[in-house]
N, C-alpha and C positions, 0 to 999 in steps of 0.2 A: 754238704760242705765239699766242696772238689778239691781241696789240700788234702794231698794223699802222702801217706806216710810209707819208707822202703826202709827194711830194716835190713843191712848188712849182715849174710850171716856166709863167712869163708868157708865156716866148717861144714856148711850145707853143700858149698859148691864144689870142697875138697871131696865131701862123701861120693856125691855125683859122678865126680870127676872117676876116683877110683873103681865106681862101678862097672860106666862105661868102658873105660881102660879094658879091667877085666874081662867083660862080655864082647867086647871088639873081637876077637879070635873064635868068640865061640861058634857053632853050628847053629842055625835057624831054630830048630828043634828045643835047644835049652829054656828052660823058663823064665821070664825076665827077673831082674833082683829083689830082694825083699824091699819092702818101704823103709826107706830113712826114718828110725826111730821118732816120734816127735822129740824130744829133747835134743835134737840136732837142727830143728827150726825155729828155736828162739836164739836170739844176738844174745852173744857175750855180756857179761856185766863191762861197764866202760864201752862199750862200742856206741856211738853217736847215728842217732838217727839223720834220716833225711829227706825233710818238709821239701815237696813241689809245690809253688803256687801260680797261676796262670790269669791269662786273664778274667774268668768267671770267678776269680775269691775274691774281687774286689768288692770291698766295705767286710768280709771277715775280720774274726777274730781268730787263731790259731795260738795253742798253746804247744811250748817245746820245752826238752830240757836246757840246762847250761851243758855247751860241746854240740848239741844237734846243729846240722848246715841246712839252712834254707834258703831254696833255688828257686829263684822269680824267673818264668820264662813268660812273655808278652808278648804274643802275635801279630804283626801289626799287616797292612794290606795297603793295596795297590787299584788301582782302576780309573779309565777317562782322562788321564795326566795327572793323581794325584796320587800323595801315599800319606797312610793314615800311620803317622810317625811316633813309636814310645822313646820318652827322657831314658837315661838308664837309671833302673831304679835304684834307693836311695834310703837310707838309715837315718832317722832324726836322731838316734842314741846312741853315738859308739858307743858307749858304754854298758849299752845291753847288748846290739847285734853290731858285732864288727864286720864290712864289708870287705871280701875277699879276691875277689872279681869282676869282673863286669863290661859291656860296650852293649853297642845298636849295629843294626846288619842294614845294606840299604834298602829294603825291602820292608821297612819301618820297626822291626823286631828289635827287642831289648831284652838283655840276659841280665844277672846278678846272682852272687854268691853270698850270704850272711853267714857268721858262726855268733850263734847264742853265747855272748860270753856271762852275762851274770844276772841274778833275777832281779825284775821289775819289767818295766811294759814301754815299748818301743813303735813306732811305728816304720814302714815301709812304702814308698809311695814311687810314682811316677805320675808322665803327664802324657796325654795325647793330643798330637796337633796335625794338620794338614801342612802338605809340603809340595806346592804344585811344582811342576815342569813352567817352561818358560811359555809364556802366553796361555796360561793358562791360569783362573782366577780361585783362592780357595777360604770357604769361609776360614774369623779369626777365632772361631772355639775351642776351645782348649779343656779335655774330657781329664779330671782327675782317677786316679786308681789307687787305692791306700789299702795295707791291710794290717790289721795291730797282730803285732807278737806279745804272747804273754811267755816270759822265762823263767819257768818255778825253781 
C-alpha cells in the first residue's frame, strides 16, 4: 500500500528542539542527548493524522479516522508536445470527506485536501487526459484514478 501515514507529534519536535538549543553552545567533546523517551513519539489523543496518496494508490482502499486530512498528490508529465494532465481530484461524499483545497499545476500535476468528516465510505477520484501543444495530435483516452476512504 503506498498511502503512508504521518502522525503529527509537536512535542517530539518541541523535545528536539530543546535539545539542540541546549547542545548548540556546547564543546565537540560532550556526549550527545539521551533518546526521546518513547512516550514522547506517539500523537496526542485528538491530533489527526495525515493520509498521503499518489498516483500508485490508485484502485486502493484506505481506512482513516473522523478529523484525519487526506492529501491526493498526482504527478502528471510532459514530453513530444504533450502533457499527460490530472482533473483536480474530487469527493463523491461531502458528507464523509470534505474537500479543503485543491488546483492543477501546468505541468499536468493535481493536488487536493480532504478532512474525514464522518463514518461511512466515500470515494476520491480524478481523470487523466492528454493535452497537446498546437499542431500537435493527442490520443482521446481518458485514464481514471479512484481510491475509496473508509472513515471508522
Amino acid at each position: 500500500m503506498n498511502a503512508t501515514k504521518h502522525l503529527t507529534t509537536p512535542l517530539t519536535a518541541l523535545a528536539l528542539g530543546a535539545a539542540l538549543a541546549l547542545s548548540a553552545g556546547a564543546p565537540a567533546a560532550v556526549a550527545a542527548p539521551a533518546a526521546v523517551p518513547s512516550a514522547l513519539h506517539a500523537a496526542p489523543q485528538g491530533v489527526a493524522d495525515d493520509v498521503t496518496l499518489t498516483n500508485d494508490s490508485n484502485g486502493q482502499t484506505v481506512r482513516v479516522a473522523a478529523g484525519d486530512r487526506i492529501d491526493v498528490r498526482l504527478a502528471g508529465s510532459s514530453a513530444g508536445g504533450t502533457t499527460l494532465a490530472w482533473t483536480e481530484p474530487a469527493a463523491g461524499d461531502s458528507a464523509v470527506l470534505r474537500r479543503t483545497a485543491g488546483g492543477t499545476a501546468p505541468d499536468g500535476s493535481a493536488w487536493a485536501a480532504f478532512t474525514a468528516q464522518g463514518s461511512g465510505s466515500g470515494q476520491i477520484t480524478a481523470y487523466r487526459r492528454c493535452v497537446p501543444t498546437p499542431g500537435v495530435v493527442c490520443s482521446h483516452v481518458v485514464l481514471p484514478w479512484k481510491v475509496t476512504v473508509v472513515v471508522d
